[in-house]
C-alpha positions in Angstrom: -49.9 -12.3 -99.6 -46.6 -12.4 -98.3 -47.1 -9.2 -96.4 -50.7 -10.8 -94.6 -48.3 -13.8 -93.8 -46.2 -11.5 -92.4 -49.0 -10.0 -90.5 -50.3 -12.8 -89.1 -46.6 -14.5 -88.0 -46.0 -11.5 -85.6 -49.8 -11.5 -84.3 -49.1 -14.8 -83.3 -46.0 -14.1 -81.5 -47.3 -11.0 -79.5 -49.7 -13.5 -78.5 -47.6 -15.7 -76.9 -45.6 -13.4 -75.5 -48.4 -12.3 -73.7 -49.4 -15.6 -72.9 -45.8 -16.0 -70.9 -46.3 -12.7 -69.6 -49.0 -14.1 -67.9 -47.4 -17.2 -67.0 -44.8 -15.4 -65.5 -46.7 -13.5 -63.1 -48.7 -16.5 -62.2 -45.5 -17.7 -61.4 -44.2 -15.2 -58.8 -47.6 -15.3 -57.3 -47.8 -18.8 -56.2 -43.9 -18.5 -55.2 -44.7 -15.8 -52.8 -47.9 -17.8 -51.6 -45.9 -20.6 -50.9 -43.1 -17.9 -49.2 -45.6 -16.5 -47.1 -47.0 -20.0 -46.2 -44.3 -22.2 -45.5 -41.7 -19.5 -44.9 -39.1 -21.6 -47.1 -37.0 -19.9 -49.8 -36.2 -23.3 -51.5 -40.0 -24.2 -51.6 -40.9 -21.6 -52.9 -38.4 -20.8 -56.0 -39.6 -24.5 -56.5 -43.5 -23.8 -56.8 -42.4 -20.5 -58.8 -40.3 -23.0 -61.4 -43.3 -25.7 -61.6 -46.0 -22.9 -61.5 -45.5 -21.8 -65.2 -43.7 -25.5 -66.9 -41.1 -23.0 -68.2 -37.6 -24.5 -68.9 -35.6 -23.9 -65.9 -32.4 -22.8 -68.0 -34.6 -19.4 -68.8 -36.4 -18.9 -65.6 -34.7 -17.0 -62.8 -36.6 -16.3 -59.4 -35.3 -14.3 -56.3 -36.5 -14.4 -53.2 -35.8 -11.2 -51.3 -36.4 -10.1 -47.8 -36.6 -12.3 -44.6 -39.1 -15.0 -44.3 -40.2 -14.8 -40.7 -43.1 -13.7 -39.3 -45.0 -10.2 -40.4 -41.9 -9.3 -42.4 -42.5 -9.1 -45.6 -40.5 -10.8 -48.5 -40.2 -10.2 -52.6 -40.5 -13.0 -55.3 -39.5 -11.8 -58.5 -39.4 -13.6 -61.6 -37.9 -13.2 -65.1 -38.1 -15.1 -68.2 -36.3 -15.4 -71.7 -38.9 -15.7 -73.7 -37.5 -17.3 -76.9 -38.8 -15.7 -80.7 -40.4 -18.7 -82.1 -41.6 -17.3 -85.2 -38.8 -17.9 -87.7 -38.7 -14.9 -89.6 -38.5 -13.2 -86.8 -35.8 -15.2 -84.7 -33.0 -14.0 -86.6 -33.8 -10.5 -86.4 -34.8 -10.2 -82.7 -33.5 -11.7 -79.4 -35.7 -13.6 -76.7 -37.6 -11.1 -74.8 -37.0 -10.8 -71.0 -40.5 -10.3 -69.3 -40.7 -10.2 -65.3 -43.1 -9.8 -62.5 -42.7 -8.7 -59.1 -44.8 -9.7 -56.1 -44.6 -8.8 -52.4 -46.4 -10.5 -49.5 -46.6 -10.5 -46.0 -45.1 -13.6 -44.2 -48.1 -15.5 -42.2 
């Protein structure tokens, strides 16, 4: 039993892990929407942070290249994603997942 306990705890992680995964890449794509959009760095590291309703102390976004016109610019996002499983949390640090997008500035 203990071992089907087991089982199931780190099922149940890997699934949320994944579940920020894709949280995280929802994330960086509404950031670089709102980049290519407005052309604002400061909008849209804001959009990226509401996006997901991560806590802010674990979420880092960058905004690389130049946000004028036809250039194109880089959101990229990266979270610590904490082990909530206890067994687990002692043994294993928070995973850092991250996604990448590029877009063209309208």
């Amino acid at each position: 039993l203990p071992v089907v306990v087991l089982c199931l705890l780190l099922v149940l992680q890997v699934g949320l892990l994944i579940r920020d995964q894709v949280l995280v890449t929802h994330s960086a794509r509404e950031g670089a929407r709102v980049a290519a959009v407005e052309a604002d760095a400061g909008a849209a590291v804001e959009a990226s942070q509401e996006a997901a309703g991560f806590d802010p102390d674990r979420l880092t976004v960058d905004i690389v290249g130049e946000l004028t016109s036809g250039e194109r610019v880089r959101v990229e996002v990266s979270y610590r994603s904490p082990i909530v499983v206890p067994v687990l949390g002692g043994i294993v640090d928070d995973v850092k997942l991250t996604s990448t997008v590029t877009i063209r500035v309208e």
